[in-house]
C-alpha positions in Angstrom: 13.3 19.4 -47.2 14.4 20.6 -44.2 11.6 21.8 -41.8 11.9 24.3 -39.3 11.7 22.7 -35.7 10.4 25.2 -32.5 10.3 22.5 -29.2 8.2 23.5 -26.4 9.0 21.4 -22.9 6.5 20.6 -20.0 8.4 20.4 -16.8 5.6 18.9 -15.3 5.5 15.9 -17.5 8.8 15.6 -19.1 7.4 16.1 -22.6 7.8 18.3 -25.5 5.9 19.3 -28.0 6.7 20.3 -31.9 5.7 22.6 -34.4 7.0 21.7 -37.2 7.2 24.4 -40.3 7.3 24.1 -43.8 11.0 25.9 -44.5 9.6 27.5 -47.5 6.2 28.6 -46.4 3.8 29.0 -43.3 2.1 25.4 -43.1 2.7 23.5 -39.8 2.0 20.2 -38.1 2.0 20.4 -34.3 3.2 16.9 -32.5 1.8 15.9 -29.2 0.3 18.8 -27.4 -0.2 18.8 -23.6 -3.2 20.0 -22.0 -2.0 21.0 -18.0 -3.9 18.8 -15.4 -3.6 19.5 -11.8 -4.3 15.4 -10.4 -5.0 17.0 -7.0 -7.4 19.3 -7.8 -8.8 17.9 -10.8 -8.4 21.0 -13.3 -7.4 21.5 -16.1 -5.3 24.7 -17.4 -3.7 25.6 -21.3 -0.8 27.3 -20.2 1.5 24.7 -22.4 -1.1 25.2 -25.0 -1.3 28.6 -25.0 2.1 28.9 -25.6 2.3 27.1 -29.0 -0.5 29.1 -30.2 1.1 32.4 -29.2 4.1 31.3 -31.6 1.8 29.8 -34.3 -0.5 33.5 -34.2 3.0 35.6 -33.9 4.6 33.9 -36.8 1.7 33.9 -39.0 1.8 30.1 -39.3 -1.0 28.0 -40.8 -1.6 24.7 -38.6 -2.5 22.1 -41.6 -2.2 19.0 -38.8 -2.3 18.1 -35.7 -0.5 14.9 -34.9 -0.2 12.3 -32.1 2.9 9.5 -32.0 0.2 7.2 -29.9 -2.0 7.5 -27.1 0.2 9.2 -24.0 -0.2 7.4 -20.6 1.8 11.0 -19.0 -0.1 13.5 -20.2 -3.2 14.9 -21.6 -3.8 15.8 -25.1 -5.0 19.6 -26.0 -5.7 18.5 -29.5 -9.1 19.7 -29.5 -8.3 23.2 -27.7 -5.7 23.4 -30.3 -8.6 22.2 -33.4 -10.7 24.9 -32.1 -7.8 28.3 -32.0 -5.8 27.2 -35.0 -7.9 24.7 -37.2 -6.1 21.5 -38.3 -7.0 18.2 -38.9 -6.2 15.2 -36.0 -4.0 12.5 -36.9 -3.4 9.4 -35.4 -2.6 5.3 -35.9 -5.1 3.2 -37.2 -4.4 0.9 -34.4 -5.9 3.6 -31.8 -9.1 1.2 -32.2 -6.9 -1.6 -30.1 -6.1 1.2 -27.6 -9.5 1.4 -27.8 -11.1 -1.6 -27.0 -8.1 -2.7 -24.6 -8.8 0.8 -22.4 -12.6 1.1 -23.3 -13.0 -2.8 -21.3 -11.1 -1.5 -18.2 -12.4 1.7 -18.0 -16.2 -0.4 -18.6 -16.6 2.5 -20.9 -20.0 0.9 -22.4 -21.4 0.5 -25.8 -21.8 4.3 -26.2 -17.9 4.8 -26.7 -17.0 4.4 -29.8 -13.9 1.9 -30.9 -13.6 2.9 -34.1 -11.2 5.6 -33.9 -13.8 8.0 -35.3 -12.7 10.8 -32.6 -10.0 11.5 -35.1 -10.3 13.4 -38.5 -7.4 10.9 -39.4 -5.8 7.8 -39.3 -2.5 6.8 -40.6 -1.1 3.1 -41.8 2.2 2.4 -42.1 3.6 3.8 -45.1 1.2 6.3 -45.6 2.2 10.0 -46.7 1.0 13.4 -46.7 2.2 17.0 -47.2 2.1 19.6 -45.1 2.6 22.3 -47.3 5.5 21.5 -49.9 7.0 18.8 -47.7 6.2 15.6 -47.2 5.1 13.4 -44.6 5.9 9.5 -44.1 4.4 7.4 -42.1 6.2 4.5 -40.0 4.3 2.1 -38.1 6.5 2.2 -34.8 4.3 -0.6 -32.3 6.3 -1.7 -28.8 5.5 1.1 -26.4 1.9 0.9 -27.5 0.2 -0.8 -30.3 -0.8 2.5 -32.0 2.3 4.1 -31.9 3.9 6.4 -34.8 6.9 7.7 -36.1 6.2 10.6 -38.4 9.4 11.6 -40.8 8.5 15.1 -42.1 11.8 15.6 -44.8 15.0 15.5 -42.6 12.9 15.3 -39.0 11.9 12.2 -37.3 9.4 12.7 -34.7 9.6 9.5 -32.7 7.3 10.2 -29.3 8.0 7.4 -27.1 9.6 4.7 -29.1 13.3 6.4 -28.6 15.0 9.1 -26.2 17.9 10.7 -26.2 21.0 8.2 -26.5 22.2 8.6 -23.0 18.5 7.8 -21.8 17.5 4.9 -24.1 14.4 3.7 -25.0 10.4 3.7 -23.7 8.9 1.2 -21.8 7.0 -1.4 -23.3 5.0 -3.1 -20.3 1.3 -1.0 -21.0 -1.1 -3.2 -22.2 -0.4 -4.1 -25.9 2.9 -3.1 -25.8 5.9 -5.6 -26.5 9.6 -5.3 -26.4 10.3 -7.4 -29.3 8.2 -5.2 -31.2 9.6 -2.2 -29.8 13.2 -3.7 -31.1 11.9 -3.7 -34.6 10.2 -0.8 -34.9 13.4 1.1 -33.7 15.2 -0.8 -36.5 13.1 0.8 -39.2 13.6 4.4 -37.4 17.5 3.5 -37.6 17.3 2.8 -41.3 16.4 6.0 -42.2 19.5 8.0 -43.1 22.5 8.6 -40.5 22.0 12.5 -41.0 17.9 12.3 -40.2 17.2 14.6 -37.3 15.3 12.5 -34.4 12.5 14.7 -32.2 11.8 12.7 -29.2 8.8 13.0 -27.2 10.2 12.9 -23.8 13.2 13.6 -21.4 14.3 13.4 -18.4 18.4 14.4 -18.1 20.4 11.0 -18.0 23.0 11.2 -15.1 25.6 13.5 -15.8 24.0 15.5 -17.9 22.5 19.0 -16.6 20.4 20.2 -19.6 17.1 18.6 -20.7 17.2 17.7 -24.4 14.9 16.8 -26.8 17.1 16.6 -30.9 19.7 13.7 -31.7 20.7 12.2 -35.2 19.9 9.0 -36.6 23.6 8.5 -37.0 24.4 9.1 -33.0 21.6 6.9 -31.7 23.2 4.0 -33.7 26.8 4.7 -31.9 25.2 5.7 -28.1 22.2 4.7 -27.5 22.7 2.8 -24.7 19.9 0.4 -25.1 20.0 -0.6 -29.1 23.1 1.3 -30.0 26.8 -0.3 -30.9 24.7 -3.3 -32.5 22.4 -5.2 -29.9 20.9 -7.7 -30.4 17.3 -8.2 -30.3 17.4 -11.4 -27.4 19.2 -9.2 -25.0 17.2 -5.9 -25.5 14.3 -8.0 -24.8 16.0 -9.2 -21.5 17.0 -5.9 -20.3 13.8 -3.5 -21.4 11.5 -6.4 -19.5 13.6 -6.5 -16.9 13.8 -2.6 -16.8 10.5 -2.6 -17.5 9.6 -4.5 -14.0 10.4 -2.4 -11.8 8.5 1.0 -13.3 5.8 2.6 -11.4 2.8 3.2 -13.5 3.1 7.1 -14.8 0.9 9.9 -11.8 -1.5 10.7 -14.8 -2.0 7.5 -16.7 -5.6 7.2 -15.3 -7.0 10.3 -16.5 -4.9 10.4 -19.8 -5.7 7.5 -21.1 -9.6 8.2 -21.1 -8.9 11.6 -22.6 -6.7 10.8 -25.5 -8.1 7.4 -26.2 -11.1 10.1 -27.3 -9.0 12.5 -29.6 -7.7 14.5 -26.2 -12.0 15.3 -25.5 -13.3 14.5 -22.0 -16.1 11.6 -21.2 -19.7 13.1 -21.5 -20.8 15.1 -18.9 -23.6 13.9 -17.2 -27.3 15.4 -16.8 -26.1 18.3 -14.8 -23.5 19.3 -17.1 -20.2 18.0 -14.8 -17.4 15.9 -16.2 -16.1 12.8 -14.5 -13.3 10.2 -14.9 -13.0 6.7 -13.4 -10.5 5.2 -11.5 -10.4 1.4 -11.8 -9.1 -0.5 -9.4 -6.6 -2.9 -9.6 -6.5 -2.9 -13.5 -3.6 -1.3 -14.5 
């Protein structure tokens, strides 16, 4: 099976977005939507949005899922918009409860947020698979960058989010809270198993030196030859070395504090309060 890829790219936050369709019919699964935030102001807009339900409505499309790779500390979900236009159920990792009670403590979320992962219609294990119209989907457990994060392999396509970017970029960082560079080196060993002609869909990029175009679809085969963190055959001891290393010198992501208490709740804000207003908390010196 061979899906039909459309990427849609956020300038503002580096990410893309997928709607992936079922080559021989008009199911789809749409992979880690962005909801527009304006930190400043503190609105929010669903211009990116928008746009993946314009092509989902003009090509007739039937959205059976709609899928997240983790919890994204760059940007907000619009999963819920998304539920509410085009139906579909939420997907996540079963791990999203760590995410959970790791964010819920530092955000002093209280006993009224639930840590169950129940703000999803679904949670995935590793190994677990379901269709989305004839083809199927298979479920990797991909943990490093967060505890939570998945690789979803719908027929030829990988859809990595964070755990890889392009080769000339390298890989995600793995210094959140739960996250681990040894596992990181696994888990990308288990996306570099899969077959050297497997399309990889990477969550983010942002143009390596040299290059001029932003780019988003590599191969299986080419990330094992270039990528210049875990290609050529490193070794786990000194990818651990050089992602930590990398890793310390990283300033936290501009929307980190609002997205993680948005999409640690399925991409819905906090409760408003008596008067019907939303708020978000910044902690500080937590993060």
């Amino acid at each position: 099976m061979k899906p039909d890829v459309t990427a849609f790219f956020d300038e503002a936050t580096n990410t893309i977005s997928f709607v992936a369709k079922d080559a021989q019919g008009t199911a789809c699964a749409i992979i880690d939507s962005v909801l527009d935030f304006d930190h400043a102001a503190g609105r929010t807009d669903t211009k990116s949005a928008d746009a993946i339900i314009a092509h989902v409505t003009a090509n007739g499309l039937k959205v059976e899922w709609i899928l997240e790779s983790h919890v994204h500390a760059d940007h907000l979900s619009a999963a819920p918009y998304l539920q509410e236009k085009l139906g579909g159920k939420i997907g996540i990792g079963k791990n999203i409860t760590l995410v959970q009670d790791t964010f819920g403590k530092i955000f002093n979320e209280g006993t009224e947020f639930q840590r169950d992962g129940s703000q999803f219609d679904q949670l995935f294990s590793d190994g677990d698979s379901f269709m989305v119209g004839q083809m199927r989907c298979d479920v990797l457990h991909t943990p490093g960058h967060t505890p939570a994060c998945m690789t979803y392999v719908i027929g030829d396509a990988a859809f990595v989010g964070d755990t890889l970017f392009m080769p000339d970029f390298g890989t995600a960082r793995c210094d959140f809270p739960g996250g681990s560079s040894a596992e990181l080196f696994s888990s990308i060993q288990k996306i570099l198993s899969l077959p050297d002609e497997t399309r990889i869909f990477v969550g983010h990029d942002y143009k390596a030196p040299g290059r001029d175009e932003f780019a988003w679809e590599t191969t299986v085969g080419e990330q094992k030859a270039k990528n210049i963190h875990v290609g050529a055959e490193a070794d786990q001891e000194s990818f651990v070395a050089m992602r930590d290393a990398r890793d310390a010198t990283l300033s936290m992501p501009k929307l980190i504090i609002p997205s993680l208490q948005v999409n640690m709740r399925a991409g819905n804000m906090p409760e408003p309060d008596d008067d019907g207003a939303v708020f978000l908390k910044v902690p500080i010196n937590k993060l």
